[in-house]
C-alpha positions in Angstrom: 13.0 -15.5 6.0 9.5 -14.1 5.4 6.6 -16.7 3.6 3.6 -13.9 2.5 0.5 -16.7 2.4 -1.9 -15.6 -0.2 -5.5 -17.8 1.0 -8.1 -17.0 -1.9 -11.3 -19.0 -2.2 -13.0 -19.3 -5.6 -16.2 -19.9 -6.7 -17.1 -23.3 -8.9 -17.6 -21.4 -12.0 -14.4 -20.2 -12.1 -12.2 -22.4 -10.6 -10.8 -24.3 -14.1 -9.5 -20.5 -14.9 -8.2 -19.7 -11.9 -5.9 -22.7 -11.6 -4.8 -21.8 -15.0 -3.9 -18.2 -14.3 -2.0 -19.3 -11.0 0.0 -21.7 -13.0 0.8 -20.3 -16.0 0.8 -16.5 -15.8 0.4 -14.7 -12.6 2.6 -16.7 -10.2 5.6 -16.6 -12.7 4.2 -12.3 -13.1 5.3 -12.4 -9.4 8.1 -14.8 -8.7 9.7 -12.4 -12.1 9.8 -9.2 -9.9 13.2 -11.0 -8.5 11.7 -10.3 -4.8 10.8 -13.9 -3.9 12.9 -17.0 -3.7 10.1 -19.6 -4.4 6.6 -20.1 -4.3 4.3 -23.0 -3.7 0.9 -23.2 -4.9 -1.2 -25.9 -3.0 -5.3 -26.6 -2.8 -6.8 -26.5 1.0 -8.4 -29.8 0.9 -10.7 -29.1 4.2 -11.9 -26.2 3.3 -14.1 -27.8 -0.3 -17.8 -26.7 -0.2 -20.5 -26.3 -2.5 -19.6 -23.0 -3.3 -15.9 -23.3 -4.4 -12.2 -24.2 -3.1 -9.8 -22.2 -1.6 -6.4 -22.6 -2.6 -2.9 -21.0 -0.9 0.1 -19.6 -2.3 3.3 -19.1 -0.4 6.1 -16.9 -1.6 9.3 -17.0 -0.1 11.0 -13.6 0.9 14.6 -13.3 2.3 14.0 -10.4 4.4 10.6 -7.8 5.3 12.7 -5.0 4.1 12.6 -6.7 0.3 8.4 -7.6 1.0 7.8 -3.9 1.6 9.5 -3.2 -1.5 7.1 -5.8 -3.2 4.5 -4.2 -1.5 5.1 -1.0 -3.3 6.4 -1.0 -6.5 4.7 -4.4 -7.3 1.9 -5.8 -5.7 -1.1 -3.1 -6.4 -0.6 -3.9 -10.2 -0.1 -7.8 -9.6 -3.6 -7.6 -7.4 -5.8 -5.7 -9.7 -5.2 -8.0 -12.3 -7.2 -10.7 -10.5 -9.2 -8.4 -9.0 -10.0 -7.3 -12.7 -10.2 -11.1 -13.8 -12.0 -13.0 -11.4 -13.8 -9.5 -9.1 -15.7 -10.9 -6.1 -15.7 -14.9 -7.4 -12.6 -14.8 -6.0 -12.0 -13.5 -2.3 -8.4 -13.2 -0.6 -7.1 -13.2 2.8 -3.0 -12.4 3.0 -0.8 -13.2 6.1 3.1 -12.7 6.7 4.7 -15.7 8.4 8.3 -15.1 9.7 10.3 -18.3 9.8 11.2 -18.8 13.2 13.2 -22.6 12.5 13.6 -24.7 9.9 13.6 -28.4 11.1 
């Protein structure tokens, strides 16, 4: 099992939004491209500032074979959407965590 982690800090301004869009539009544009399992959407509580929040999505993958296939035929379309939406308000940092044990 493969969790792609999806950090993004937002600025104030558009924070409201950007909750929004998570929620209601583009985690349900990805979980619908039948590659993920689940997601989870949380906020990084340690990391508020005056600036903005940063908030964390993890998407659960069965295999790295099936997340390269998301990273081709899916994600540079899913990604310039935001990018399109929210430009450089919003900035990302993506990790691949392989599942070592479940406990």
């Amino acid at each position: 099992m493969i969790i792609y982690n999806i950090t993004c800090h937002v600025e104030r301004e558009i924070e409201t939004s950007f909750i929004d869009w998570m929620k209601n539009t583009h985690i349900k544009e990805v979980l619908a491209t039948e590659k993920f399992i689940k997601a989870i959407f949380t906020k990084i509580i340690e990391n508020e500032n005056q600036t903005g929040s940063s908030y964390a999505v993890q998407y659960y993958c069965e295999n790295k074979e099936i997340l390269q296939k998301y990273f081709i035929e899916n994600a540079p379309s899913l990604q310039r959407k935001g990018i399109e939406m929210f430009g450089q308000k919003m900035l990302i940092f993506r990790t691949e965590l392989d599942i070592i044990e479940e406990f």
